[in-house]
Every structure is written in structure tokens, then in C-alpha cells.
N, C-alpha and C positions, 0 to 999 in steps of 0.2 A: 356354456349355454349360449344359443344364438337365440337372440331377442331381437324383435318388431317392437318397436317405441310407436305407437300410433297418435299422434291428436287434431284431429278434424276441425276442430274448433279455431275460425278465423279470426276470432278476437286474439287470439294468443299465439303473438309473435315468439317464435322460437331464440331472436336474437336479441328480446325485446327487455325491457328493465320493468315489468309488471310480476307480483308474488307470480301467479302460474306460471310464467315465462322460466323465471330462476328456476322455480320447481321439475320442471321440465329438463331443462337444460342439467342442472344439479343430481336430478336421482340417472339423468342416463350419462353423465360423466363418472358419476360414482359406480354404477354398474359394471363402465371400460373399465374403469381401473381394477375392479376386482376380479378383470380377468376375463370378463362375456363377451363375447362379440354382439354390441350394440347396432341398430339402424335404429334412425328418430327419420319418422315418417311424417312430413306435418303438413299442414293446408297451409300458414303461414312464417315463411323464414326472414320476416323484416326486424329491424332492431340493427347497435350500433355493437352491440356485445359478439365475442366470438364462439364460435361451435364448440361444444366439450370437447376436449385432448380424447382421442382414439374414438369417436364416434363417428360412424360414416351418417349419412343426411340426406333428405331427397325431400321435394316436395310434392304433397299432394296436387291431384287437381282443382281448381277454383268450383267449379261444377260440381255440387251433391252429387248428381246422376253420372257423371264419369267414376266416383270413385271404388266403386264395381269392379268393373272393367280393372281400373289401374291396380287394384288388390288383385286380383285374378294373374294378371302381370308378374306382378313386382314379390308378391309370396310365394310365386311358383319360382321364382329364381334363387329366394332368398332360402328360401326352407327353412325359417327358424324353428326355431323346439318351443316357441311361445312368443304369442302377439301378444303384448300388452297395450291398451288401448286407454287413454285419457278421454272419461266420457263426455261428452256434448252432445247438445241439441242434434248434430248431425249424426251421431254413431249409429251402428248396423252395419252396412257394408262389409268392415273388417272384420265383424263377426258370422258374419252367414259364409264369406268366402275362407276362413279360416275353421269351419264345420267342416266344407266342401273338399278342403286338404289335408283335413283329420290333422289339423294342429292345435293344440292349446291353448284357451283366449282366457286371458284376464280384464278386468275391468277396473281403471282407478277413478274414484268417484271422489270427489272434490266438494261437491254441492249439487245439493238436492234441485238439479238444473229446471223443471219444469214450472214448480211451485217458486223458483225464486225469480222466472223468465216473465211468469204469470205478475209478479206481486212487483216486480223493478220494472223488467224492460217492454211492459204492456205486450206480452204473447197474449191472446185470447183464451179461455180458458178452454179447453179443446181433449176430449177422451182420445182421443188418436197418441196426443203426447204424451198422454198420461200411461196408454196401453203399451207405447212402445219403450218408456221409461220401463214399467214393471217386467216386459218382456228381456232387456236388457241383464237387468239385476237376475230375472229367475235362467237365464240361459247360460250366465256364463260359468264357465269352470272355477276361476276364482274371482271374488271381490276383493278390492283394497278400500278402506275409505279412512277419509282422516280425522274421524272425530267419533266418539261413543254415540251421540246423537247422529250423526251420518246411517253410522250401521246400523242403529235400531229403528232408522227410518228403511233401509233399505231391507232390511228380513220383516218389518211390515208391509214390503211390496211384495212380500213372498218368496224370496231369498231363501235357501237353507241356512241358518247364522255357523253352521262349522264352516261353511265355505265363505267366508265374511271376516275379515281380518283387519283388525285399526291400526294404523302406520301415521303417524304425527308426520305432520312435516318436519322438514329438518333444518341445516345448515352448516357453511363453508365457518367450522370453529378456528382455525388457521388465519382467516381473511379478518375477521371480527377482532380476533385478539389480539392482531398485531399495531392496528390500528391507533394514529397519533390524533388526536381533536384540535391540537394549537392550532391549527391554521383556519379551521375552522373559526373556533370562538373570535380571533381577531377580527378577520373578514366580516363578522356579524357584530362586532362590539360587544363579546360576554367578558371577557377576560372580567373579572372579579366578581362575574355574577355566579349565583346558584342556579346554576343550566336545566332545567323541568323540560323533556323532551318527548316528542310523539314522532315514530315515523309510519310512514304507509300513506294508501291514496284516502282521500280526504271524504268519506262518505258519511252520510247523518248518522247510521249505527257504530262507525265506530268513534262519536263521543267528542268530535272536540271541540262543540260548541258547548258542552257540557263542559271540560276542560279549563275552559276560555272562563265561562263564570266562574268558577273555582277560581280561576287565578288573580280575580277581585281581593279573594282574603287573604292573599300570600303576602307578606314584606316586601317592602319597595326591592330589595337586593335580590329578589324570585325575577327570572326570565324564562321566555317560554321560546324552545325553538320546536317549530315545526315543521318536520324534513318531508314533502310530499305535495303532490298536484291533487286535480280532480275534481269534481263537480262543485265542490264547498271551498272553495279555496276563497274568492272572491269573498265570499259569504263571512269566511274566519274573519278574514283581514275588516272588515265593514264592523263585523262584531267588537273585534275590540278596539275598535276606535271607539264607538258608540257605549261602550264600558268603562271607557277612561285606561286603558292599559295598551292600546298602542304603540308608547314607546316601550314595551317591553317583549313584545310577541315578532318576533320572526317565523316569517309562512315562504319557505324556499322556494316553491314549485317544485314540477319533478325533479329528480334526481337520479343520476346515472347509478342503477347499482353497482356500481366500483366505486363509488362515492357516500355511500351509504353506510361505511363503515367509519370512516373518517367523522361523519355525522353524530353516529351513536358515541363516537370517544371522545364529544364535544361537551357529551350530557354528563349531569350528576344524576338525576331519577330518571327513569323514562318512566313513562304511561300508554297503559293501554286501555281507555276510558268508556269500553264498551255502554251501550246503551242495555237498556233489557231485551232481547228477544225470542220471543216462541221457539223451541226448540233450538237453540246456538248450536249452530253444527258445525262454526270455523276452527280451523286449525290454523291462529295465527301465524304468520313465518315473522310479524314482527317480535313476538315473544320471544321466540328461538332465538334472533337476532340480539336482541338484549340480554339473553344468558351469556352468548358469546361475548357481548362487547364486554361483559363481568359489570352490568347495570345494576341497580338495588333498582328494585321495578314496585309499583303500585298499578293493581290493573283491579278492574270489575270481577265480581265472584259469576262467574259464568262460562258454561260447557266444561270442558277440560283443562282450562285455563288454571283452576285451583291444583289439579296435580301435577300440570305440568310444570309450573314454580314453585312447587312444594320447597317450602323453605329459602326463596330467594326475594321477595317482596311482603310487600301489605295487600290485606284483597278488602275493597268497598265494596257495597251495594252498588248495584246498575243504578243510574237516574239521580245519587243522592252527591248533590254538587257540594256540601258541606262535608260531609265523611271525607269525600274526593279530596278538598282542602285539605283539612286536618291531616290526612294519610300521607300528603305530601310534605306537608308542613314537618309534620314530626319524624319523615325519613330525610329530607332536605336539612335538620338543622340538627342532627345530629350524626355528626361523622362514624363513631365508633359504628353506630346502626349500620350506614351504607358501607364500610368496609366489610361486615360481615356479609350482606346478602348478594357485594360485591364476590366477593370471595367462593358466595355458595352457587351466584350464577354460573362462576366462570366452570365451579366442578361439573353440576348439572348439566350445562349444556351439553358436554360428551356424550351425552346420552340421546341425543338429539342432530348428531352428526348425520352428514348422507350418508357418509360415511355405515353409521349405524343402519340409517335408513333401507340402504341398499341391500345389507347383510340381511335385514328383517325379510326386504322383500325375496332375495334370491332363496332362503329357509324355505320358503314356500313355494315357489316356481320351480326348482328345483333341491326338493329336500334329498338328502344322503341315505 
């Protein structure tokens, strides 16, 4: 199969250490390998990270209104048997000019970009966005989306749900598993501590100033490392000073994901401390990430989260910073517990490879 990888979306570097960036990067190197002839079309190729092995790459134009024209171009050469497009605020183009070539458009939809554009990055609340969001979903030939809440947001836009398909995100189980922490916990001072770890960038929903209280009632021998940048970082570090647990919280900044695995083999528990909210339509890739590392996980009972660790952690209530403790407490200070859901991460994650990921998507872009 020859595949168009599209994503217009300027915020996501293609070389970049951000979840979409890997995501990106990850299902269309998983793709090459299983044989397709890949192109990753993207507006943005910045970042420190290198191109997936057998994927060719080009970039879009900076200019919304150029990328017309450059589709009109660049598809008439390529003639794949299917555009796949990562949706954004900017998508259309690839879709009206892949009608026009009588090719096949899929759409991977990520997050319900208009409503969370509206509610985060102050877009104005605007029917235009909202018509050409619903136009999107109801036009294309196939949807992807990563979450049960994604998709039954998106067949509420009018979607037909059999052309609507949930794909979790994934990850590199190879990369994760191999992965040594000693030089980690030194560099940070754990070495004897019981390591309680969070990674990802550091926003109010996902929890870890929630976390951060929680980690008031842990035993002095509880540290907390926290692998990730981003808006709250400042903010973590002020909190637990002002908590009295300062000397035990490490707040990394970013981190290169090539280094992120070494992070997770640092921890004893990881956490994913979501906050509550309306409709949870993520599909963590920190989750995935701590099956691989073979983590015993405690995260928040929310969206898909509970099946996708079926059987590898504790699940709390969103918001409830005492459960939070406790769940940590009582998988931190017994060993036998975290060898078993250590154990059950490392099987589960297989299920959650690009690997898988790719296989799921090509069944459907190309079924037999």
C-alpha cells in the first residue's frame, strides 16, 4: 500500500519529543516496516529526533492557503492508494484534493480539536469551526480515533459509527523494556528511595498537583520524580516547597524521548493522576509507556484508562488526593504486589505495540 501520512498541524514537530510528535513519527515507521510505502507530509519537521527508518518526508507549506496547490502537486506524483491525514485545526485541503484524485482519505483524530481550542487556547467560539469540524468527520471515508469517548463524540458530529474505528495509541515495547534507571536514580539522589513517578508535560488535568498533596502522607523513604516540562512546572516545584516536601520531589524539565525510558526504569510506581473531566477522550501514550517499562501503575478511574491496564495497577477516583495516597502507599510498600502488576504490564503492553497499532490500522485501509 502507498500511504500519504498528512499533519498540517504546526504545533507538532515531526522530529520533535512531544506524545503527537512520537505518535507520528511511531505509527508511520511502524507502517515502513510492515512493508507500505510510507510519505509523512507535515507543516512541521523541527525537533532533535531522527526520521523513521524507510519513511520518505517532505514538508508542507507554512501558508494554510498554499497547501491546496502543494496537495494538488505532490498527490499527483505520489498516487498513493490512501491519504491519511492527522486532524487539525487546519485540515481540508488534503481532503477536497484527494476527492478530486478519486483517492481514499482517512482521518486520525486525536482530540476533539475545536472544543478543546475553544476551552484551552482561547479560539473564539466560532460556527465556521465547528461546521467544518462536523464536515471533516461526516466526509471522510474512514475515521480513526483514540479513545471510546473520541468516537462517540465524533458519530455525534454525524459520522456513520461503522466507518469509525478506536486505535489506542501505542508504543516502542523494545525501547521501554530494555531500559537501565541506575544512572538515573543516582544523578537525582534516589538510590534507597521508593521512586513514585509521573511522566508527560505538566498540565492542570493531568493531576500533579494533586499528586504533590498526596505525597504529604507518603513516609519519609517515598520520592517523587517528575520526568516532564510545560506550563506547571514552576508551579509543581513552588508547591512542594510550600508543602514541606521539597527535598523529596524532583521536576526534570523536558526530556529528550530517548531518555524517557531510562526515566521510567528509575520508578517503582508510576502514576497517572488525572483530574475529572467531562467527556476524557485521551489516550495516554504515558500509560502505554509504563506497561512497557513493566511499572505497577496507579492512575485515575477515567475514559479508557481502566481497560487499558486491566490488571496491571490500582485505579482511584479523579480529584480524591487521600485514595491517591493510600493506592500508592499500599502498592509502594509491598513488593510481592508490584512484581505481579509489574509482570502483568510488561505482558499487556504487547497489545499496545505500533507494532499492533499499525497492523490494526492497515486491516482497515487495506483489508484482504
Amino acid at each position: 500500500m502507498r500511504l500519504a501520512y498528512v499533519c498540517a498541524d504546526h504545533g507538532i514537530p515531526l522530529r520533535g519529543d512531544k506524545g503527537a510528535s512520537v505518535h507520528l513519527r511511531s505509527l508511520a515507521g511502524a507502517l515502513a516496516a510492515r512493508g507500505h510505502s510510507v510519505t509523512v507530509l507535515a507543516r512541521n519537521l523541527n525537533g532533535v529526533n531522527g526520521d523513521p527508518p524507510s519513511v520518505h518526508v517532505a514538508e508542507l507549506p507554512w501558508r494554510v492557503d498554499e497547501h491546496g496547490r502543494f496537495f494538488e502537486e505532490r498527490l499527483a506524483q505520489l498516487l498513493p492508494d490512501v491519504v491519511l491525514e492527522r486532524y487539525s485545526l487546519d485540515s481540508g485541503p488534503a481532503m477536497r484534493v484527494s476527492r478530486a484524485l478519486g483517492i481514499d482519505y482517512a482521518l486520525e483524530v486525536n482530540a476533539p480539536l475545536v472544543a478543546e481550542a475553544v476551552q484551552f487556547r482561547r479560539l473564539p467560539e466560532d460556527a465556521n469551526h465547528q461546521a467544518r469540524e462536523r464536515e471533516l468527520f461526516v466526509s471522510a471515508g474512514t475515521v480513526f480515533a483514540v479513545s471510546t469517548a473520541l468516537r462517540d463524540h465524533i458519530v455525534a458530529c454525524g459520522a456513520d459509527a461503522s466507518r469509525v474505528h478506536v486505535v489506542h495509541n501505542g508504543v516502542d515495547v523494545a525501547q521501554f523494556n530494555a531500559a537501565d534507571g541506575s544512572g538515573v536514580r543516582k544523578k537525582y539522589g534516589l538510590d534507597g528511595a521508593v521512586v513514585v513517578g509521573f511522566a508527560g508535560s505538566l498540565r492542570a488535568w493531568h493531576g500533579v498537583a494533586r499528586l504533590l498533596w498526596a505525597a504529604r502522607a507518603l513516609p519519609a523513604e517515598y520520592s517523587l520524580l517528575i520526568v516532564g516540562g510545560g506550563n506547571e512546572r514552576h508551579l509543581a516545584l513552588e508547591l512542594a516547597r510550600a508543602l514541606g516536601i521539597g527535598d523529596r520531589v524532583v521536576v526534570t524539565g523536558e526530556v529528550n524521548h530517548s531518555e524517557v525510558a531510562s526515566h521510567l526504569a528509575a520508578m517503582d510506581v508510576a502514576v497517572a493522576p488525572y483530574e475529572a473531566v467531562a467527556g476524557f477522550y485521551f489516550s495516554p501514550l504515558k500509560v502505554m509507556e509504563y506497561m512497557a517499562a513493566g511499572l505497577a501503575i496507579v492512575a485515575s478511574r477515567e475514559g479508557d484508562i481502566p481497560d487499558v491496564i486491566d490488571g496491571c495497577g490500582v485505579l482511584v477516583e479523579p480529584g480524591d488526593e487521600r485514595e491517591l495516597a493510600a493506592a500508592i502507599s499500599r502498592v509502594g510498600g509491598d513488593p510481592e504486589l508490584r512484581a505481579r502488576l509489574s509482570q502483568a504490564s510488561r505482558e499487556r503492553a504487547h497489545a499496545y505495540s505500533w507494532a499492533r497499532v499499525a497492523s490494526t490500522v492497515e486491516a482497515v485501509l487495506a483489508p484482504r
